[in-house]
C-alpha positions, 0 to 999 in steps of 0.5 A: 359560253362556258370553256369546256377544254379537252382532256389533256392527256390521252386516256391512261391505257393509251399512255402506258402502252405508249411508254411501254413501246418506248421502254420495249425500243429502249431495251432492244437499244441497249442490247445491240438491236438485233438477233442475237443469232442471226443478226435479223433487225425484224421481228425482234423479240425479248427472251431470258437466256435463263428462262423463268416460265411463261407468267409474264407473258400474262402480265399487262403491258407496263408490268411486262417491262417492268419483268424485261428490266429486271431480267436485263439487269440481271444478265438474263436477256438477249434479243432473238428474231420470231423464226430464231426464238421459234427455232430454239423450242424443242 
């Protein structure tokens, strides 16, 4: 009988979403890992203190982090909760 093995990695959709999460944790890490507010551990979103429109809100999973990076390298990120971040719109 003739070997058919599995593939050998998950589909790639499923890797980057995966590596995406984990690069998304990462990030929160090394911001301090809660609300720059109110100190909430839950619900934590990424936001520029220097906001730069909504485009990458659009963007795929990867290329998203990939925006996040830079903004953090630039000392352009903090880290709110969802109430704190939907608080802070007029």
């Amino acid at each position: 009988p003739r070997y058919l093995p599995g593939p050998p990695f998950p589909p790639m959709s499923k890797r980057q979403k995966n590596w995406a999460r984990r690069a998304r944790e990462a990030i929160i890490h090394d911001l301090g890992g809660c609300c720059d507010n109110c100190g909430d551990v839950t619900n934590l979103t990424l936001d520029c203190l220097r906001p730069k429109g909504s485009m990458h809100h659009r963007l795929d999973t990867s290329a998203r982090i990939g925006f996040y990076r830079a903004q953090m390298k630039q000392d352009n990120l903090r880290i709110l909760c969802r109430t704190c971040n939907a608080s802070k719109s007029g």
